[in-house]
Structures are given as C-alpha cells and as structure tokens.
C-alpha positions in Angstrom: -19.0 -23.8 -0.3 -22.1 -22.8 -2.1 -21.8 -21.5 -5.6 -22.6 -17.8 -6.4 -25.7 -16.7 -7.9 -24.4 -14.8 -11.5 -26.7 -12.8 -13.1 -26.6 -12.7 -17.1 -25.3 -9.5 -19.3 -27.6 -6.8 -20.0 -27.2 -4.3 -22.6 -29.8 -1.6 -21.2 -27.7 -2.1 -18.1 -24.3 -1.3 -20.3 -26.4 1.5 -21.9 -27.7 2.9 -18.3 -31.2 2.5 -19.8 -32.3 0.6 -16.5 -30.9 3.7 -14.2 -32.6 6.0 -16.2 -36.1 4.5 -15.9 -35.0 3.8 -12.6 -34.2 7.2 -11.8 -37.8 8.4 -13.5 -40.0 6.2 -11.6 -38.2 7.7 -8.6 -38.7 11.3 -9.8 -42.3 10.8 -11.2 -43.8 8.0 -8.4 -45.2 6.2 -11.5 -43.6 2.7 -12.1 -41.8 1.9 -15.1 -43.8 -1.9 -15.6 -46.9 -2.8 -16.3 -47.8 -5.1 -13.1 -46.3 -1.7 -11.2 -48.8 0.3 -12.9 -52.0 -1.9 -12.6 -50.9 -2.5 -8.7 -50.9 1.7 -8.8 -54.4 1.9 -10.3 -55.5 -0.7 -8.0 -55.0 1.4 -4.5 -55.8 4.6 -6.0 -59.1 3.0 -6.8 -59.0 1.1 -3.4 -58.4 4.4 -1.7 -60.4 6.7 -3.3 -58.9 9.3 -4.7 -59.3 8.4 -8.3 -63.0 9.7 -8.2 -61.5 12.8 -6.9 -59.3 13.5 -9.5 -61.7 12.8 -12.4 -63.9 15.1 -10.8 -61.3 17.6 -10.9 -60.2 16.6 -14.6 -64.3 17.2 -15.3 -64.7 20.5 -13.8 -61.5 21.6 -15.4 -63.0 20.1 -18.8 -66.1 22.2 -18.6 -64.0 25.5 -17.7 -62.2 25.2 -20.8 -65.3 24.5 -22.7 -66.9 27.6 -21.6 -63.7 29.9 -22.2 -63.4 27.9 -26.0 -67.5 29.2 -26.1 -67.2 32.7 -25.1 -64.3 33.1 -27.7 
C-alpha cells in the first residue's frame, strides 16, 4: 500500500489567512499571486481590452481636469 501524501502545518491556514485571500480573489476576480497577476495582465493585453480601459481612465482624467479648471 502506497504511503499518503501529508502536507506540512500552516499557520495562515490555522489563522484562515488563506481562506480569506481565497475568498477575495473569488469576490474581486484578481488573483492573490504574482504569477496569477502577470498571467491576468497578459490576456487582457492578448485580448484587447486593456487599451479600452486606459482610454476610458484618459477621458475620465481630462473630465476631471476640466471641472478642477472651471473651479
């Protein structure tokens, strides 16, 4: 019979720190680790929306500017 496969003690586990992230990245759809980010950035790139959205972020940018200047 083959020996189980243990897995070590974690204290973010015993803390619920990994459910919590876990539960955020759920919530959010932004990962909680770096190669999950990167891998993110990578098919929003791949897919196009990123130049969507800065173009939004611009337009928004330059309607706040010209409220700030009428003030």
């Amino acid at each position: 019979m083959a020996k189980r496969k243990t897995y070590g003690f974690s204290m973010n586990r015993l803390l619920g720190i990994t459910d919590a992230k876990r539960k955020i990245a759920k919530a959010t759809h932004i990962p909680t680790t770096k190669h999950g980010r990167r891998n993110k950035a990578r098919r929003l790139v791949a897919d196009g929306c990123l130049p969507f959205v800065l173009m939004l972020l611009l337009c928004l940018a330059g309607a706040v500017a010209a409220v700030i200047c009428l003030l």
